[in-house]
N, C-alpha and C positions, 0 to 999 in steps of 0.2 A: 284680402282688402275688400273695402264695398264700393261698388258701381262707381262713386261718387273721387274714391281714392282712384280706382284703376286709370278714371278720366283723368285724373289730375298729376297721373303719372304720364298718360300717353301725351297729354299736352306740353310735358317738361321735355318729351325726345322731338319736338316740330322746331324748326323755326320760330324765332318772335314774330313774324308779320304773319304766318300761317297760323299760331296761336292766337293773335290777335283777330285775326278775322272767324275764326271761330267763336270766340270771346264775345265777339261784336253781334253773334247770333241769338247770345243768352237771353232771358228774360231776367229781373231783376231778382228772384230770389232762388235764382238756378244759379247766377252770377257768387251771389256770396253764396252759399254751402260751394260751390269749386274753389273759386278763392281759398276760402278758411280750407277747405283742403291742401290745397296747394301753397301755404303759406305755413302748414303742419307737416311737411313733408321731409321725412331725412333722409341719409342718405339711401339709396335704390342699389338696391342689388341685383344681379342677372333674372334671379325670381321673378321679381317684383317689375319687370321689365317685360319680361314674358308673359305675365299675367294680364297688363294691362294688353301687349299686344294680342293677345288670344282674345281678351272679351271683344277689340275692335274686330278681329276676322268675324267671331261669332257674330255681332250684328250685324257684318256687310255681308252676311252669308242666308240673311232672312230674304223671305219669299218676294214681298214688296217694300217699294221706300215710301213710307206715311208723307202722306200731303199735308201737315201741320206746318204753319208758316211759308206754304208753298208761294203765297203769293208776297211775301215779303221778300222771300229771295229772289224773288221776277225782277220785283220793285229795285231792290241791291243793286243786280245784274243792269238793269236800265239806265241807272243812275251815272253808275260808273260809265257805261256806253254814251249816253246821250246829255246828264247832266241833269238837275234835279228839274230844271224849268217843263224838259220835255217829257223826260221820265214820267212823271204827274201825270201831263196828259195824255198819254202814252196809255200806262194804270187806268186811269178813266174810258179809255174807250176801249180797254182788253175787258175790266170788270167796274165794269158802271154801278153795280151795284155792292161794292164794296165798304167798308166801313171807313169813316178818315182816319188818315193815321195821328189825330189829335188828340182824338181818347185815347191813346197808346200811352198819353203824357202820366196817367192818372194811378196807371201800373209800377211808375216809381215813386208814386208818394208814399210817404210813412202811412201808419193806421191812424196815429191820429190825426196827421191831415187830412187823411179821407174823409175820418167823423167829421172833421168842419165841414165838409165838402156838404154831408148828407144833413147835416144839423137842420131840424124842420119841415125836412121831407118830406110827403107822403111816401107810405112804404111800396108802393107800387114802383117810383122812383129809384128808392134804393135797390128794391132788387135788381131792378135790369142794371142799374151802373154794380152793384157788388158780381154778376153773373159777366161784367167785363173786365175783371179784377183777378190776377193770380190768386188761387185759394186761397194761400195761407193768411195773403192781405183782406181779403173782403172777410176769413173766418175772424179775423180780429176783431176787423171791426162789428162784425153782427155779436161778439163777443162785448165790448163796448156800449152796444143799446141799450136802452133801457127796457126790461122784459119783456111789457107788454107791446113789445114794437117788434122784439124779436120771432115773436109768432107773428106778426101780422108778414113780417117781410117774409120768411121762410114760405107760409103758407103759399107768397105772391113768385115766390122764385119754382115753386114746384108747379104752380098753374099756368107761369107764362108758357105762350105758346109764339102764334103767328103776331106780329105787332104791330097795327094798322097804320097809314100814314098818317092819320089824324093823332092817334100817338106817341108816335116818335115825333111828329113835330111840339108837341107838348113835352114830353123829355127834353124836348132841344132845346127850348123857350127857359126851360126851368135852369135846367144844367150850364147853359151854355155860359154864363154869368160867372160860376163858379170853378168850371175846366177849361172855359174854353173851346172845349170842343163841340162839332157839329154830328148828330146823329145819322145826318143822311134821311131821304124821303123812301126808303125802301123798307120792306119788312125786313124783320131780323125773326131768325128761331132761337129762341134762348129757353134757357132753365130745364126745370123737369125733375123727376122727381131723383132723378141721380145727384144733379149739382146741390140741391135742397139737403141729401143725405153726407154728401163729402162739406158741406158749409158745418152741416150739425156735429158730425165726426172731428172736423178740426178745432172747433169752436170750443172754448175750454170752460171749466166750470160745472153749474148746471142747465145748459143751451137746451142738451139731450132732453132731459128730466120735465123740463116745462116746456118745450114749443109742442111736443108729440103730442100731449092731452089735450090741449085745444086746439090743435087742427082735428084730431080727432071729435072732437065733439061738434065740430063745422062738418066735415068730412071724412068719415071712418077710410072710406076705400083710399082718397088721398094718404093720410098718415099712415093704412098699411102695405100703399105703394112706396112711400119713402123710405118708410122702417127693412121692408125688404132691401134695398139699396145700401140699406145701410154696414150689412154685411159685408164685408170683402175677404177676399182668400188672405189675403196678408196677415188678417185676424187667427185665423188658423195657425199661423205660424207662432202664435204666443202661448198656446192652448201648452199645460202640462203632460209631462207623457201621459199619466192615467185620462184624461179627459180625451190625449190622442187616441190612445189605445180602444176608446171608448168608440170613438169615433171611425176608426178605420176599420171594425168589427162590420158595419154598413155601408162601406166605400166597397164600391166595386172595383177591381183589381186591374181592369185596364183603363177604368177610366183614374184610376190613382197614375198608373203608368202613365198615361198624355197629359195630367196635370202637373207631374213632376217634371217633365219631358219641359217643360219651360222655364224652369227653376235653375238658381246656379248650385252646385256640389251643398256650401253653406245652406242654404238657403232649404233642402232638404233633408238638414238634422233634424228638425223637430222629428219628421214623418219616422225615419230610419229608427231615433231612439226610445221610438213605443214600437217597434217592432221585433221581434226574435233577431238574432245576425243572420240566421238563414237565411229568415223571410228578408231580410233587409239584400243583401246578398243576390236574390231573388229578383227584388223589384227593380237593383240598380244593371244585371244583365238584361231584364228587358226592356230598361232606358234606350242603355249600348245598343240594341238589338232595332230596337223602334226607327223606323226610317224620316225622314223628314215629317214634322208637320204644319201646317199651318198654324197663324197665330191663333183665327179663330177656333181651330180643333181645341186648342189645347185651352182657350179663355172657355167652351162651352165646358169641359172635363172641369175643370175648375168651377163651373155655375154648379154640375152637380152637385160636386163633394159641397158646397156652402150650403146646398138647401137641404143636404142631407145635415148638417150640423148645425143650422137651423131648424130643422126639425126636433132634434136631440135636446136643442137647447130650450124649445118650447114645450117641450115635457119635462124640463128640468134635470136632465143628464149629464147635461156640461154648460159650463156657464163661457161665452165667448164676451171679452172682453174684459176691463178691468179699472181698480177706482172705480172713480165717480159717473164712469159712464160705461159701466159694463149692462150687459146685456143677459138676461136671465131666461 
């Protein structure tokens, strides 16, 4: 099963009110992929039961609990205690410099609502409100632009940096008409040259093909900060045996073991099926064998093996990637 089934089985063995208040944590397109899981789901057998409950011990079994949404579950916890009036200001003087939770509205609109949203923009605009936007929602819509806007924005999402208050109040002035919401008078850190790379990765078409050449010809070092980002291990996992094969010929052997070390069983075929059964045999006793690691161990073991098959691919060794937006 994948991540996404295992959830949607451990959610079917909870209670309705303990389901639901989990439910009630999602963001909007975390919500539907569980859903359409959970609404595909037949019947569960003792397997399948087990499964999901092993992936839950494994994540409650990691080092630390990620602070993502930490403060919304303050927020939750407050509410419920004291009631939405106090709660608020409550929020307000734990973290004054927080974002309102108004823009939060903009995360459920469709793509092309948001195109109206941004309709006439400046792209400086767009970006910070797309850089507030679940991926998949803001890659649409940058998918939606008209080209030449499409580089102006990407280029503006990989340069945002610190946002002055005289800025964000201009965002607010602009925006505010059209969300509703208020940006707050405090810097925000957004973009970079990562979020610029996962916009361009999800963004369908030819995003790839034309935003890269002219930020490059604005900014070489930009475009080959982005293009590096662009890379993910995940991409790895599509590579053919022969390309793997190709590939793991220059993977050092223990940092393949700590990148695999975070991977589920599935999710380690590709690597296993360009390997000998020995050597496969091999790798998966010093998984078993390998003690705890940390996440960041095993995300650095993973940056290597990328820039080693970034390297490969920029000699023309193996081609990562695929269609219309593969990478040569």
């Amino acid at each position: 099963m994948s991540r996404t089934q295992r959830a949607a089985v451990f959610l079917t063995l909870l209670g309705e009110e303990e389901a639901a208040a989990l439910l009630a944590r999602l963001g909007p397109g975390e919500l539907e992929r569980l859903g359409g899981a959970m609404c595909a789901l037949g019947e569960i057998d003792q397997l399948g039961i087990a499964e999901a409950l092993g992936d839950f011990v494994t994540e409650a079994d990691r080092n630390i609990v990620p602070a993502r949404e930490r403060s919304g579950e303050v927020r939750s916890l407050l509410t419920q205690a004291l009631g939405e009036t106090k709660a608020e200001s409550m929020m307000q003087r734990i973290t004054p410099e927080i974002r309102p939770r108004t823009i939060e509205m903009a995360r459920w609109l469709a793509p092309n609502v948001l195109l109206k949203l941004v309709d006439g923009e400046h792209p400086q605009v767009i970006a910070a409100l797309l850089l507030m936007l679940e991926s998949e929602a803001a890659a649409e819509v940058l998918t939606q632009l008209p080209t030449d806007m499409q580089s102006a924005v990407i280029e503006r999402v990989a340069r945002i940096g610190p946002i002055s208050t005289h800025a964000v109040d201009m965002i607010d002035s602009l925006l505010s008409q059209r969300i509703g919401a208020n940006f707050g008078a405090s810097a925000l850190m957004l973009g970079g040259p990562r979020e610029a790379a996962d916009l361009i990765n999800l963004a369908a078409g030819e995003v790839r093909n034309t935003v890269l050449p002219v930020i490059a010809q604005l900014d070489p070092a930009l475009a080959e900060a982005i293009e590096e980002q662009m890379f993910t291990f995940e991409m790895l996992l599509e590579l053919d045996p022969q390309a793997m094969g190709r590939l793991l010929r220059d993977v050092d052997s223990e940092a393949l073991v700590d990148a695999l070390k975070g991977l589920k069983e599935p999710e380690r075929a590709p690597f296993f099926a360009a390997m000998s059964s020995r050597a496969a045999d091999g790798i998966r006793d010093d998984i078993d064998l390998r003690g705890r690691l940390a996440r960041s161990e095993v995300e650095a073991a993973q940056r290597r093996i990328i820039e080693t098959a970034r390297s490969l691919a920029d000699q023309g060794e193996i081609v990562i990637g695929a269609d219309d937006g593969e990478f040569v």
